[in-house]
C-alpha positions in Angstrom: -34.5 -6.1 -4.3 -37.9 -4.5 -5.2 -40.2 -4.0 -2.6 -43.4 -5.1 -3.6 -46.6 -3.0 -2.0 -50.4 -2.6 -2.5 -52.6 0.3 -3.3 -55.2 0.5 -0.9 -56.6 4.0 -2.1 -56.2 6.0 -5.1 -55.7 9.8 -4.5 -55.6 11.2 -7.8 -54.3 11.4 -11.2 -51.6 13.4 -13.2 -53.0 14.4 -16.0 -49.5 15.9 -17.1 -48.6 12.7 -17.8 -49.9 11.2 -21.2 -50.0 7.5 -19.5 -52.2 8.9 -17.2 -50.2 8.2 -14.3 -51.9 8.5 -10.5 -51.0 9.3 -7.0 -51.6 6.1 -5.0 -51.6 5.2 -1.0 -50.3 1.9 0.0 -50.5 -0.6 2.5 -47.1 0.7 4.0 -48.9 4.1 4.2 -46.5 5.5 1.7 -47.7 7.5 -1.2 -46.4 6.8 -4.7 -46.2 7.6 -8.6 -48.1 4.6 -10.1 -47.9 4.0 -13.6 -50.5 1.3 -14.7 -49.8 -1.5 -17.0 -53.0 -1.1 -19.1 -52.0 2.5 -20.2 -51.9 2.6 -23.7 -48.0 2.2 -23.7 -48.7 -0.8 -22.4 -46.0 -3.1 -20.1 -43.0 -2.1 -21.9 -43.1 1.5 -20.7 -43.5 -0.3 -17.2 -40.1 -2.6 -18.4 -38.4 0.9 -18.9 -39.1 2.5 -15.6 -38.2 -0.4 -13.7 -34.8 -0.9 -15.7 -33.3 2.0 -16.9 -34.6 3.4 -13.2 -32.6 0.6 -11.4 -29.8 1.2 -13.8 -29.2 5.0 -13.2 -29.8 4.0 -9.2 -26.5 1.1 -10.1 -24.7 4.1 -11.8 -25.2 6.5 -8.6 -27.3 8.7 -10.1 -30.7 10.0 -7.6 -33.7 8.4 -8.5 -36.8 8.4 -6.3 -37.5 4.5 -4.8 -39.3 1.7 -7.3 -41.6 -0.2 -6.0 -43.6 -2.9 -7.6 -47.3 -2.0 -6.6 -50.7 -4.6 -7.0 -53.5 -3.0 -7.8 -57.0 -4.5 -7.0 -59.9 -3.5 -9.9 -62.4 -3.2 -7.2 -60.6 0.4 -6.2 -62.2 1.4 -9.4 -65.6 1.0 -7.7 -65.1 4.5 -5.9 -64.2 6.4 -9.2 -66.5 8.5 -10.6 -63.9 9.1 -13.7 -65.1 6.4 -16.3 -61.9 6.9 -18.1 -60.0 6.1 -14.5 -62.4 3.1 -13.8 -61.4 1.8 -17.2 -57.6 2.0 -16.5 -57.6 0.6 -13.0 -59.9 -2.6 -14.2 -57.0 -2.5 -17.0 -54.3 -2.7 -14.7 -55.4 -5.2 -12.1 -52.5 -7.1 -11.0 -48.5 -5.8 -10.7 -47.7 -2.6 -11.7 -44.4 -0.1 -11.0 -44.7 3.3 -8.9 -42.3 5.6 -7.6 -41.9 7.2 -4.6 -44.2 10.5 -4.2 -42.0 13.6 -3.4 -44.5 16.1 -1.9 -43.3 20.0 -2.3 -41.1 18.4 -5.3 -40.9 21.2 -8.3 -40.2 20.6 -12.1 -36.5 21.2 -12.7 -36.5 24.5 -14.6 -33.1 25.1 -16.3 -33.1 29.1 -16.2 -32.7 29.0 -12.7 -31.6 25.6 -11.7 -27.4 25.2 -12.2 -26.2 21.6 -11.4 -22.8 20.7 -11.0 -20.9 19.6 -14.3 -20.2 16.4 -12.9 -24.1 15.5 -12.4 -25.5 16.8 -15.6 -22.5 14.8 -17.1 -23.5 11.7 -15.6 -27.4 12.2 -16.9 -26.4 12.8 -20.2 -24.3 10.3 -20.3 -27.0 7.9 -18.9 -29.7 8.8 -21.1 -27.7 8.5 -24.3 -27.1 5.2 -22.7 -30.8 4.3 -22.2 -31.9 5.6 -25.4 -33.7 7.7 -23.3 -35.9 10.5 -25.5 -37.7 12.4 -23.0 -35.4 14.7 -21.2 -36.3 18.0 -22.8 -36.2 21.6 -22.3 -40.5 20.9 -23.0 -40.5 17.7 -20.4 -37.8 17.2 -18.2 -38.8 14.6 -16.2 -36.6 16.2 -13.6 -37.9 16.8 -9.8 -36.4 19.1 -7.6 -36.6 17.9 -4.1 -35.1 19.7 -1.1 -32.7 21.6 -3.1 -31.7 18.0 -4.8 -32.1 17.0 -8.5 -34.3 13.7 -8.8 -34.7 11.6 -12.1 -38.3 10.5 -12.8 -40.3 8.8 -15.9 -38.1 6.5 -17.7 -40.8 5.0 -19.8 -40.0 6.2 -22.8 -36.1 4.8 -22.3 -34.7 1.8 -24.2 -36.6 2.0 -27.1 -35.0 -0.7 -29.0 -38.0 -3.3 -27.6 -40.5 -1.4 -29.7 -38.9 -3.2 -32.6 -38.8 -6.8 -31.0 -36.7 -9.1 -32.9 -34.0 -6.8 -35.2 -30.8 -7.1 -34.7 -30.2 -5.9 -31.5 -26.6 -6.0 -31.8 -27.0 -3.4 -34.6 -29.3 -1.5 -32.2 -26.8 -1.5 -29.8 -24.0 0.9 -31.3 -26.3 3.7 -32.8 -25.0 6.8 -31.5 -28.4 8.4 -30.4 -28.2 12.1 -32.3 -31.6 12.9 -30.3 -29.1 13.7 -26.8 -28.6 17.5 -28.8 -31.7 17.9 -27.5 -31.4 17.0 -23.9 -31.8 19.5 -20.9 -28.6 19.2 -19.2 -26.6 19.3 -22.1 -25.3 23.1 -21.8 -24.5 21.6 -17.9 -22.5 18.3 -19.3 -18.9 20.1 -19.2 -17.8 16.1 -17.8 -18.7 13.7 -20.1 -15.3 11.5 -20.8 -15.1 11.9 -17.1 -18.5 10.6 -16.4 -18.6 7.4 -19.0 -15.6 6.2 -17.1 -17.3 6.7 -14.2 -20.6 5.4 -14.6 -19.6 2.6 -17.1 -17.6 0.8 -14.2 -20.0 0.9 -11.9 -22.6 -1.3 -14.8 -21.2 -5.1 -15.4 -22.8 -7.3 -16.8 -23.7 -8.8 -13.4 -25.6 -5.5 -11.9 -27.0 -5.4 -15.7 -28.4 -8.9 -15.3 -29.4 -8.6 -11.8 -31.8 -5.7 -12.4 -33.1 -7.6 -15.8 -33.9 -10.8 -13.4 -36.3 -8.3 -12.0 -38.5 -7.9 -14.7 -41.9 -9.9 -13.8 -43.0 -12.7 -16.4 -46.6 -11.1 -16.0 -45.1 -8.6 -17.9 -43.5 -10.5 -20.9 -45.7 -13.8 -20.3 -47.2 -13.4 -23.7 -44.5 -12.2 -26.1 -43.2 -14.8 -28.5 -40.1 -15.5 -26.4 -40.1 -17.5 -23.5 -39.5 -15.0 -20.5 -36.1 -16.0 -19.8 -34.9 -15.7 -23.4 -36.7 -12.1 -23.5 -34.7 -11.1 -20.4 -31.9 -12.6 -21.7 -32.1 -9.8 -24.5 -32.4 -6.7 -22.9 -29.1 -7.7 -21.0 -27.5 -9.0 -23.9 -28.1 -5.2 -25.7 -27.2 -3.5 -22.6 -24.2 -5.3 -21.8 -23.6 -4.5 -26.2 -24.4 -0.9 -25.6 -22.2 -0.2 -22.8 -19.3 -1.9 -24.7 -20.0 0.2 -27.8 -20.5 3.5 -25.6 -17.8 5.6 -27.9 -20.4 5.9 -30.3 -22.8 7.4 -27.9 -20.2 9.4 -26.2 -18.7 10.9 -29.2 -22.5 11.9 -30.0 -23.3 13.5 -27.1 -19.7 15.6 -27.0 -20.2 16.4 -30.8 -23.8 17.7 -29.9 -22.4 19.9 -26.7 -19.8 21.6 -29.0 -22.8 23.1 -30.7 -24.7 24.3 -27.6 
């Protein structure tokens, strides 16, 4: 289940992020990672955080806690930033956040070594997810009390960019972009890892975590909501079955690190 909060002060924004993301207080006192639906990526960046983070979460691998988070336009009223203004009147309603890790450090991988195992499983994930933003230049890895954490999983599963092709097809590409992931020198596990992970994603967790994806989100697409969630499971549930392709991919790629 999603817990769903509301932002009752915004603290300040991460300009590292090109969505713009913000640091937001809740009504739960908890601080969090918001990423607002009227970014210019618009909701299906917030569809990818909220899946392929619940996914990776379902496959065991760390991922700060997603929360569904309602943001009221009138907290633009004590901005000064027009450009912030703008986005918070742009994002009124539900958005998706993540749980704030104060003292949390960009994973650098010079002096960071995590365990085969654990890069394996990331790898393996994000070749899963489609997932192009793990890079030596943007990790979009946290380190958090000596722990490795996964963050911004917007620019995952970018097969719904291209709404209605053949997802099937979509669905066994091998995804050559993994050479250039960050844990790949680390990812001395991966047959290990996709029998690992892949058990632990049937169709029921994949259709579980889809069911969470708010029709205020996909209210306006062509497809009636339940036939557009009925998609993204139907390509996951394809993906995972077609996962040699992806797997041979990412073990071709690691053999020229």
């Amino acid at each position: 289940m999603i817990r769903t909060v509301t932002a009752t002060r915004y603290v300040t924004p991460l300009r590292e992020g090109g969505s713009l993301p913000a640091i937001v207080e809740a009504d739960d006192d908890g601080m969090y990672v918001l990423k607002f639906r009227g970014a210019g990526q618009g909701p299906k960046a917030l569809i990818a955080e909220l899946v392929a983070g619940e996914l990776a979460r379902a496959a065991g691998l760390p991922v700060p806690e997603i929360v569904f988070v309602e943001l009221d336009a009138e907290l633009a009223r004590t901005e000064p930033d027009p450009e912030i203004q703008d986005l918070i009147r742009a994002s009124a309603g539900l958005n998706v956040a993540l749980d704030y890790l104060p003292g949390s450090v960009t994973f650098d991988p010079i002096t960071e070594k995590p365990r085969g195992d654990l890069a394996s499983g990331v790898v393996w994930f994000d070749a899963y997810v489609t997932n192009v933003d793990r890079t030596p230049r943007n990790t979009n890895i946290l380190m958090w009390h000596r722990r490795l954490w996964l963050i911004d999983h917007g620019a995952c599963l970018y097969f719904h960019h291209d709404w209605g092709a053949d997802t099937g097809a979509q669905s066994r590409t091998p995804f050559a972009r993994i050479k250039d992931h960050v844990l790949l020198p680390f990812a001395d596990a991966l047959p290990e890892a996709d029998r690992e992970l892949a058990g632990r994603l049937t169709r029921d967790v994949i259709e579980r975590i889809v069911a969470a994806i708010p029709t205020v989100w996909i209210g306006g697409w062509a497809d009636p909501p339940d036939a557009v969630r009925r998609v993204y499971a139907d390509y996951l549930s394809a993906r995972l079955e077609a996962r040699q392709v992806f797997v041979e991919e990412a073990i071709r790629a690691r053999s020229h690190v």
